[in-house]
N, C-alpha and C positions, 0 to 999 in steps of 0.2 A: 463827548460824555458817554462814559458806558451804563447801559442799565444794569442794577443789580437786582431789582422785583420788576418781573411778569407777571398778567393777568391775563389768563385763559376763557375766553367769553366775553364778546365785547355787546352784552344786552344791556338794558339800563342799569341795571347792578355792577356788573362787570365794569362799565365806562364810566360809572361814578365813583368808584373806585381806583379806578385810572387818573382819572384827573384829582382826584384828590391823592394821591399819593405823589403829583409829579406838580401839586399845589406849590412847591418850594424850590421847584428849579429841576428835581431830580427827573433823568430818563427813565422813563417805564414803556416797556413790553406791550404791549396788547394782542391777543390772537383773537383771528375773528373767520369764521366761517365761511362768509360771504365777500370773493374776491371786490365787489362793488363795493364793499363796506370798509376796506378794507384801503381800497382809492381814497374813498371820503374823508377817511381820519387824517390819509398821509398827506394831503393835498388843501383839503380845509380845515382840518379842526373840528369838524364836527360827526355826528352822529345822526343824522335825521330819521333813520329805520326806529331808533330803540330809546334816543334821548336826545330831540330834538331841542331841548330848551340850552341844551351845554354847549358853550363854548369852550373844545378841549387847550390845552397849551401844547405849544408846538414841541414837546417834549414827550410826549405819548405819540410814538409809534405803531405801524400795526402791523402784520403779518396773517400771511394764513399758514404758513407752513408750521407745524405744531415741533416742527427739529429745531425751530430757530429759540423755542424757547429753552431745550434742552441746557444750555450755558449758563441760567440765570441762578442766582443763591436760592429765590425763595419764589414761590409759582404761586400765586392765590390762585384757585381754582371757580369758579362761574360760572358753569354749565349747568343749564337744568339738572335735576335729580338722575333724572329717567337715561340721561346720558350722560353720566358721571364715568360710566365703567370703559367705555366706548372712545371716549377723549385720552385718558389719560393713560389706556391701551397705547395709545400712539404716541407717547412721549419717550425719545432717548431714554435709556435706560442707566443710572445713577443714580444718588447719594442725595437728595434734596429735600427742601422744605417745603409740602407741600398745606396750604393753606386753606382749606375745604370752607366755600361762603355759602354754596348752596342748601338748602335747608328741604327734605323728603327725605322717604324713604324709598327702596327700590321697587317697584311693583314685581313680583312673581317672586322674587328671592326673601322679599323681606328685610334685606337688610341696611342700615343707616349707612350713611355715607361713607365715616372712617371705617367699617368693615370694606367697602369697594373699593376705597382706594388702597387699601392696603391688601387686596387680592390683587388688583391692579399693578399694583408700585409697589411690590413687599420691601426695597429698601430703602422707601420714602420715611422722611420722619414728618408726620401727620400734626395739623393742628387743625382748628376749627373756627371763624369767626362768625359771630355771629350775635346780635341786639333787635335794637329798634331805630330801624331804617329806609326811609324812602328817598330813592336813588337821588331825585331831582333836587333834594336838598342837600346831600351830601356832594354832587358836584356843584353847586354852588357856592359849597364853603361854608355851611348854616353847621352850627355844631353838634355831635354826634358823638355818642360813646356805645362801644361796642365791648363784648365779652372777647377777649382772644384764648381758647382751651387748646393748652400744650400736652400733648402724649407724652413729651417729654419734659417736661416740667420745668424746672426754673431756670436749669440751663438753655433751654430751648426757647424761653420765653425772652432772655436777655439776648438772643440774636435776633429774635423777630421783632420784639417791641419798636428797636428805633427805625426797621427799615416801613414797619405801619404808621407811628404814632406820628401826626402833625399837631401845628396848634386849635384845630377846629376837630380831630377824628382823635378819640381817645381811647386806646384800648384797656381794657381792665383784666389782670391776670387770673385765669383759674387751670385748673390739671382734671377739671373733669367734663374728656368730652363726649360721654355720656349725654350728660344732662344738656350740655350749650347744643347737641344734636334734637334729640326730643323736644327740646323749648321750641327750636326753629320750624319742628315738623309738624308738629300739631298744634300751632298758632295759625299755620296757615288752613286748616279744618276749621277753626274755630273763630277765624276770621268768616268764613263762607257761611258760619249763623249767622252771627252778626250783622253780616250782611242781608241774609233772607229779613233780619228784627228789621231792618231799617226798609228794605224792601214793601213787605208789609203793614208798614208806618204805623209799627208798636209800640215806639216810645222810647225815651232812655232809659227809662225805671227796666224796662223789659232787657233793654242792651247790657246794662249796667249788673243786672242779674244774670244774662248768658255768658257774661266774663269772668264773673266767679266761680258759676256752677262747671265754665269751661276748664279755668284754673283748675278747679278741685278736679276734673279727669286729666289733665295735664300732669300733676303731680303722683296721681295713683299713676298712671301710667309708667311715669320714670321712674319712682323708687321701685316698683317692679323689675325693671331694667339694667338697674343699679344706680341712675342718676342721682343727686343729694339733692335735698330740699331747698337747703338756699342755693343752688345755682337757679332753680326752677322760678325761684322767685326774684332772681336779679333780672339786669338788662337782658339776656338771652333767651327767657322765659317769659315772668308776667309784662317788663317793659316794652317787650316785642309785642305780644296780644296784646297789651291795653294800645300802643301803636296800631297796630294793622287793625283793628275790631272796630277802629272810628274815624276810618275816612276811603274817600273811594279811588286815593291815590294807593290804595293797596287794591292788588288785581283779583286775590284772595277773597276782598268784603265787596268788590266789583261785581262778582260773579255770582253769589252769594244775592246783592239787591236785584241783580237780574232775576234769578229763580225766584225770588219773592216776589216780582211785580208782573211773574205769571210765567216768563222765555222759561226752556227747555234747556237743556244743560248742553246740548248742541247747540242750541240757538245763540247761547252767551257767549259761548266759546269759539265763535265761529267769526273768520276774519280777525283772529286777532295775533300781532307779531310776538307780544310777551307771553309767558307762561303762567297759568295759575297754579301753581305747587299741588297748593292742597288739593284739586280733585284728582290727581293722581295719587293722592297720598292715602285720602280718607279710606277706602277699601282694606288696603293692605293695613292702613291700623285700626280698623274694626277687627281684620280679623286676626291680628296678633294680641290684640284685649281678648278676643272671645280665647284664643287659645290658655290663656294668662286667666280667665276665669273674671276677666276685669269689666266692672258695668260702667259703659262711656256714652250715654244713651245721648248727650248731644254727637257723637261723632257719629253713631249710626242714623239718627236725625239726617244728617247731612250726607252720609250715602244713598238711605231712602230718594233723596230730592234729585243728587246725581242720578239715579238711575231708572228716575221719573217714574217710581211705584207709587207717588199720592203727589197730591196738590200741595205747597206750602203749606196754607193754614190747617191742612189735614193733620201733617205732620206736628203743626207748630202746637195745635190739640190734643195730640198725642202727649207729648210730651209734659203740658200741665195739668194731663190727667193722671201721670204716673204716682203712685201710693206716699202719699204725707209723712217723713220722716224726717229724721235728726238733722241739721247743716253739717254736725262735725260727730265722725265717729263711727261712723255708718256709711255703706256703698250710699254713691250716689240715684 
């Protein structure tokens, strides 16, 4: 059996992905970094660096050589943000469908994924997926719908759809990936309150308020951008934050109750195999708001804390001191 989709990154994202896409018999690709990880898949089926709980199907292969995946139709992509540009530098060069899962922005350039990979890969045709998702569940089989955003719209959607959609992973069509990029990117900043609230043992009233008030700079932020409203408010946007914002199977609201319950943002981060997005995220989009004129006063909240200028509750202070105005209509 030949593969026709590859998956570039075998992190728990990356390998839940995998096995669900090869949930129905099909061969799937995996590249993975680490030539010992790489043993493990071919030889056991599993994953115990990045997604120890899966048992993969002996239908998910793995490679490191990143030329092997050059032959395949369609590539989803699962590399952290920060090394998006770097990976897909080294892919054959060709015609393909390149499937962006990762969710940042680039630190120093500033710019969203399908900007990199399409400096990267100019004759890639780009799409984006991207919802409310935590790995462990999706290789399990536990059901899931995701946004899948085509650059190239509906023709590009009817090649991609059947090699993603199973009966448990449901893609939903949109052409704006704009918005399914920014949903993904500052969900995971605003999972890192959320997690300081729960940290700090605020409450849900208090979590339940930093989701909204997060939303509300979620969406100034993208129709800024150009993103549309209701994608901000589908699976890709608010479904992903109200996901990530309340539980500590996201690495995001992980790191996040660590700074609340005092650790240092080195200290949280420190020894651990998976990525938190967001703190590499939050700087660079504090400072494309401030350029933009845009007040996102939880994301800067959440730099503050990365970069250990106050205490939590210093911060958290701050913040409910700022000046009594409108919900709707008004900077936040």
């Amino acid at each position: 059996m030949t593969a026709q989709v590859g998956v570039i990154g075998a992190g728990a994202w990356g390998t839940a992905l995998a096995q669900a896409l090869a949930s129905d018999g099909s061969a799937v690709t995996i590249w993975a970094r680490e030539p010992e990880l790489v043993d493990e898949i071919n030889a056991h089926h599993t994953n115990s660096l990045f997604l120890p709980s899966a048992q993969l199907s002996p239908t998910v292969t793995a490679t490191n050589r990143i030329a092997d995946m050059g032959g395949l139709a369609a590539l989803l992509v699962v590399v952290p943000a920060q090394f998006l540009a770097g990976v897909i530098d080294g892919l054959p060069d060709g015609e393909r469908d390149l499937v962006l899962c990762s969710k940042g922005i680039e630190a120093g350039s500033g710019r969203l994924m399908a900007d990199v990979a399409r400096d990267a890969a100019p004759s890639a045709r780009l799409a984006v997926l991207s919802g409310p998702t935590f790995a462990h569940e999706v290789a399990a089989g536990l059901p899931t719908a995701v946004t899948l955003a085509c650059s190239g719209g509906e023709e590009q959607w009817r090649r991609l759809a059947p090699l993603i959609a199973r009966p448990t992973l449901r893609p939903y069509y949109s052409d704006d990936v704009t918005g399914a990029e920014i949903g993904g990117a500052v969900k995971n900043v605003l999972a890192i309150a959320c997690g300081v609230v729960e940290g700090l043992g605020l409450g849900q009233n208090a979590r339940a308020a930093l989701i909204a008030r997060g939303y509300a700079e979620m969406l100034r932020f993208g129709q800024a951008w150009g993103a549309r409203a209701e994608t901000l408010s589908g699976l890709c946007g608010l479904g992903d934050l109200v996901l990530t914002c309340s539980s500590t199977s996201s690495r995001n609201f992980s790191l996040g109750k660590a700074l609340g319950e005092g650790l240092s943002a080195e200290q949280a981060l420190a020894g651990k195999n998976s990525v938190a997005e967001g703190a590499a995220t939050a700087p660079v989009l504090a400072d494309l708001a401030h350029r933009q004129g845009l007040a996102m006063p939880i994301v800067e909240a959440v730099c503050r804390l990365l970069a250990g200028e106050a205490p939590a509750r210093a911060v958290v202070s701050d913040l409910l001191s700022r000046p009594l105005k409108a919900e709707l209509g008004a900077p936040a």
